[in-house]
N, C-alpha and C positions, 0 to 999 in steps of 0.2 A: 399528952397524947391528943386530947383535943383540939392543941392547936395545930401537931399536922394533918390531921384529919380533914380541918377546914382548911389548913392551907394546900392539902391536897385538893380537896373539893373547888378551892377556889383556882386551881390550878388547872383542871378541868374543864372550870367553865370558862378561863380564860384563852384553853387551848381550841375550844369548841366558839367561843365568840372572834378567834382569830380564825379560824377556817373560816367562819361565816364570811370575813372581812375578807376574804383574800375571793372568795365566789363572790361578793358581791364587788370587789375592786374588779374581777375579770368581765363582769355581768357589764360594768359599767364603762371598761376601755372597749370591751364591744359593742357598746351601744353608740358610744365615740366614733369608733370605727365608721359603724353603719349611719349615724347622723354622717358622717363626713362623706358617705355616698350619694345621700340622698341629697344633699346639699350642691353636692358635685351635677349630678341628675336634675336636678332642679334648675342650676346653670343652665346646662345644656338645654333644658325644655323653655326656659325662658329666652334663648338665643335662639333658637329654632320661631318661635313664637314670634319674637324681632322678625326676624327673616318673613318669617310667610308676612307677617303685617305688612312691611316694607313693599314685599312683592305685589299684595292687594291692590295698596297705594300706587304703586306703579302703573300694575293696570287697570285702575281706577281712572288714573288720571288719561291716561293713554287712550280707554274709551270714552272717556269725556272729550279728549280732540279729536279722535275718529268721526263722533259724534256731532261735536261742530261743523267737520268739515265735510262731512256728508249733509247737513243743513245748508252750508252754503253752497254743497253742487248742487241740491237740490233747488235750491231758491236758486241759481243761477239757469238752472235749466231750461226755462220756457225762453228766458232771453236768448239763450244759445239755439234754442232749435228756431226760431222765429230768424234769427242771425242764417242759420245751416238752408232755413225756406226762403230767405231772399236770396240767398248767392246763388240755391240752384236753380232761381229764378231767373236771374241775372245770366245763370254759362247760357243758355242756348241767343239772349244778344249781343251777348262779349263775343261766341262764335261767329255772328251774324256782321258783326263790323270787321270781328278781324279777318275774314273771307273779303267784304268789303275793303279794307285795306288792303289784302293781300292781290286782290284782280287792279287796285289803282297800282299799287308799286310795276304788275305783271303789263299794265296798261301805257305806265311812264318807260320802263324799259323796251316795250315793243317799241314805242313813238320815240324813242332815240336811236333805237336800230334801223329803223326805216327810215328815218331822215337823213 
């Protein structure tokens, strides 16, 4: 009798350390589970993180040649306006000869018509 007493006992505790296994085998395909989400999430935040980096870089770089090339209209500037202050120095004698020219042309056509 006392061996099925402990083979009951031991039957017991073998039915109680298989429930445990079977809660901690579920405990642990859901942890599976959820590492496989986070993992998944984790992707995603690290592709996102790509992207905006990428996009930084981009206008990074993009302000770095704005940058430049507002340096160079700037440094181009006083040439150009010094350029803009002779020419409209220059319209009122470029007017003044071609007025000039224009009474010699009006001058050679009179003196063919009259002749």
């Amino acid at each position: 009798m006392e061996d099925k007493a402990k083979k009951a006992m031991l039957e017991e505790e073998l039915g109680v350390l298989k429930q445990a296994e079977n809660d901690a085998s579920s405990k642990l395909t859901l942890a599976q589970e959820e590492l496989q989400i986070l993992m998944a999430d984790e992707q995603k935040e690290k592709k996102r993180v790509y992207d905006l980096s990428t996009q930084l870089n981009d206008a990074k770089e993009l302000l770095e040649k704005k940058s430049t090339e507002y340096a160079d209209i700037k440094a181009a500037l006083p040439k150009s306006q010094d350029a803009l202050r002779l020419a409209r120095e220059q319209v009122p004698l470029i007017k003044e000869e071609e007025d000039k020219l224009a009474d010699d042309v009006n001058n050679t056509l009179i003196s063919f018509i009259v002749v």
